[in-house]
N, C-alpha and C positions, 0 to 999 in steps of 0.2 A: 426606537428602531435599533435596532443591534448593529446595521451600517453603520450610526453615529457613533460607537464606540468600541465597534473591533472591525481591524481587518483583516481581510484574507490572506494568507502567507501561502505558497506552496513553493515544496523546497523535490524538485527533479532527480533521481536519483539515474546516472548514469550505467545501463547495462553493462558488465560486462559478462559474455560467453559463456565461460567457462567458472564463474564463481555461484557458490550457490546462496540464492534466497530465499527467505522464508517469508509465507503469503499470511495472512491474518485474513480472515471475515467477521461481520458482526453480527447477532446471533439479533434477533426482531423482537421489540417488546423491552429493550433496555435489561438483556438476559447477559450481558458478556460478548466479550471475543472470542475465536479459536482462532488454533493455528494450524497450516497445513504443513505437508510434506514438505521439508528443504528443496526447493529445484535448481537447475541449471539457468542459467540468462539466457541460452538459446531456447529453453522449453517454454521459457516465460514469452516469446514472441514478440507481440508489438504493442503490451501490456503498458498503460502508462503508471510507472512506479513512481512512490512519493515516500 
């Protein structure tokens, strides 16, 4: 089982406002990532970032 030799990490990444971030999705079928438009912290809303 893959619990017995890795664990899960997740690392919270603190909003701020007014700086912008850039979103990623992943594309179905092991095709890649994209990237989305740079946004603001406040467009991004109550988005849990990582």
């Amino acid at each position: 089982m893959l619990g017995e030799c890795l664990s899960r990490v997740e690392k919270p990444v603190e909003i701020k406002p007014n700086e912008l971030y850039t979103q990623i999705g992943i594309r179905s079928h092991g095709k890649g990532i994209f990237y989305k438009e740079p946004v603001t912290g406040s467009v991004l809303g109550n988005k849990a970032v990582f």
